[in-house]
N, C-alpha and C positions, 0 to 999 in steps of 0.2 A: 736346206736350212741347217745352220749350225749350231747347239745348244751344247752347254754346261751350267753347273752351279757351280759356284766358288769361294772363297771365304780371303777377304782384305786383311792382308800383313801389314802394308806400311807403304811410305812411297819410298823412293828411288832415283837415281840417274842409269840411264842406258847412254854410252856411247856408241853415236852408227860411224859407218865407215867414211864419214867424212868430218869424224874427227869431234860432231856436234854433240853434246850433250842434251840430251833428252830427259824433261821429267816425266814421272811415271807412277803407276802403283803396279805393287807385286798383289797377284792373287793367286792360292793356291788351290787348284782348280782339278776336282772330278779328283779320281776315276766314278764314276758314276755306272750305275745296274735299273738297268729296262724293271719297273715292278710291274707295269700293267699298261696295255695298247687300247686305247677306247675309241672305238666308230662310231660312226653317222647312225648305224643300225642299233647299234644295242645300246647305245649310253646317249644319243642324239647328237653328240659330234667327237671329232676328230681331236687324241688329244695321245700325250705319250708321258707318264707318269715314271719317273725316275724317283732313285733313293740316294743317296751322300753321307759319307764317314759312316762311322762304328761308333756303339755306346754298348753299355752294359743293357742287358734286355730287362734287368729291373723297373719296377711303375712301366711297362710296355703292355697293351692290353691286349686278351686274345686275340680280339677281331682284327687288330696291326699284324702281330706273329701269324697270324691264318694267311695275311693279306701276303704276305713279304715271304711264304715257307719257299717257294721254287726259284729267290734270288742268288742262293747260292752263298748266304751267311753263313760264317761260323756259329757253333754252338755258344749260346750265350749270350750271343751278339745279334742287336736290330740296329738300324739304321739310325742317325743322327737327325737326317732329313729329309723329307721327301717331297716333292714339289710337281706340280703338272706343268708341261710347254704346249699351248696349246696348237700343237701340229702334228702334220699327220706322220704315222709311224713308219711310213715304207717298206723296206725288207726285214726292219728291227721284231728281235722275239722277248720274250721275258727273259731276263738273267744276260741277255746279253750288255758287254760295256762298253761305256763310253770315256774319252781322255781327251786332252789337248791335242793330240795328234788331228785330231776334225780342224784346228785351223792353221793356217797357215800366216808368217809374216806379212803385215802388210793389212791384213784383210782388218773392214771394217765390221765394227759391232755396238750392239747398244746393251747398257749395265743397269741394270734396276737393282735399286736394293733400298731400305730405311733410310733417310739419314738423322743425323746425330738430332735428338733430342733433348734441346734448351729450356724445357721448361716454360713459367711464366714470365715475359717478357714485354716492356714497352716501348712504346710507338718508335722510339727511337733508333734503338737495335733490330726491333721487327720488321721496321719497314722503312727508317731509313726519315725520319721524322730531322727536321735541325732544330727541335725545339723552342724554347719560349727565349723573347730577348733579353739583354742581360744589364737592361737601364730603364731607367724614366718609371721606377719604382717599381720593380717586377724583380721582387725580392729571390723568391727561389723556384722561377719559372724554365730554369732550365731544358728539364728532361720532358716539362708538360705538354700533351698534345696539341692544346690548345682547344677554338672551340669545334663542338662537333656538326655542325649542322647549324640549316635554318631554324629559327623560333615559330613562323606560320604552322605548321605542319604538327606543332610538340610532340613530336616524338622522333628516335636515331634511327636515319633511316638504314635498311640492313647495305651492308656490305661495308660500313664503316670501318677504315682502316682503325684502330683502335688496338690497346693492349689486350695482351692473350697467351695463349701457349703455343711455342714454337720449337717447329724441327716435327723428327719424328716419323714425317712422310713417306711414303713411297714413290720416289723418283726414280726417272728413266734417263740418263745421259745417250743421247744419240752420236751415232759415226763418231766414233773413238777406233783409234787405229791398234792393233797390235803390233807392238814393237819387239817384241823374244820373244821366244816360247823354251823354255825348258824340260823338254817331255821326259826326261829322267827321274825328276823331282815333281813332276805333274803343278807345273808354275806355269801362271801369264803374266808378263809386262805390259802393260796398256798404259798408252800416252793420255797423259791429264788427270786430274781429280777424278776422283768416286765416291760416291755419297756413304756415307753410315760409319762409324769407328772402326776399329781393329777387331778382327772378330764378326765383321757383318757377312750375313751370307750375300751373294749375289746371286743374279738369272746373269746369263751372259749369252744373246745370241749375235748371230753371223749371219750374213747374207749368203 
């Protein structure tokens, strides 16, 4: 299996060699540091806990700086981010790194991350509602849901499409292809949309 974290730039076009233009996002991904291996025996499963970027070690609390001293930071400096994949570590130790070099063009992967958070919104934007009609006296029924339900019952029954708050989630986009990799600049080009703004972290695994 292949893992990184990585943090959405913007999107892009890639041209391949037949000339096509390809949309894309850039992500700027890893280098990433092994913090901690956890097994089936001592933690009850299998899992491999990585760290991403540099920050000032300011508001960092001990029991982080305890956690992270054998990563091989600079003085001063903890981690940005730190995240668990949960699989299993293989030959990997603490301090060892990870980068783009793990995948290859072509290969598939799936992107989990936030996406963009809209706030309170109605039926219409949320879910795609055509609203109320725009005659036969239905002054400013536009954007209205309309009604909710049967009267038998009085009361909304749950799962009612309904205004709310939206975005925000945690989604997973499946089989997304890689299309460049720039191991220089520790950059991935990946074909299609990615959930969350500029600045989102991502999980990026590989098959």
């Amino acid at each position: 299996m292949k893992y990184i974290l990585g943090v959405k730039e913007g999107m892009t076009q890639v041209w391949n060699d037949k000339g096509q233009a390809i949309a894309g996002t850039i992500i700027s991904a890893g280098p990433l540091v092994i913090t901690q291996l956890k097994s089936s025996e001592k933690d009850s499963y299998e899992a491999v806990q990585v760290g991403s970027g540099t920050r000032r070690e300011k508001n960092v609390s001990k029991a982080v700086k305890g956690h992270t001293k054998n990563a091989g930071l600079p003085e001063g400096k903890a981690f940005q981010f730190i995240r668990e994949f949960r699989l299993p570590g293989g030959d990997l130790a603490v301090g060892d790194k990870l980068d783009v070099t793990a995948f290859t063009e072509g290969d598939k992967v799936w992107v989990t991350g936030v996406s963009k958070a809209k706030g309170f919104q109605g039926v219409v934007k949320r879910h795609g509602f055509h609203g109320g009609r725009r005659s036969h006296g239905q002054k400013h029924s536009e954007r209205e849901p309309g009604s909710i339900g049967a009267t038998a019952p009085q009361r909304v029954f749950k799962l009612t499409r309904m205004g709310g708050r939206m975005g925000g989630d945690r989604v997973t986009v499946k089989n997304l292809k890689i299309v460049k990799i720039d191991a220089e600049n520790n950059k991935l080009f990946i074909s299609g949309a990615i959930p969350g703004r500029r600045g989102t972290l991502l999980e990026i695994i590989g098959k």
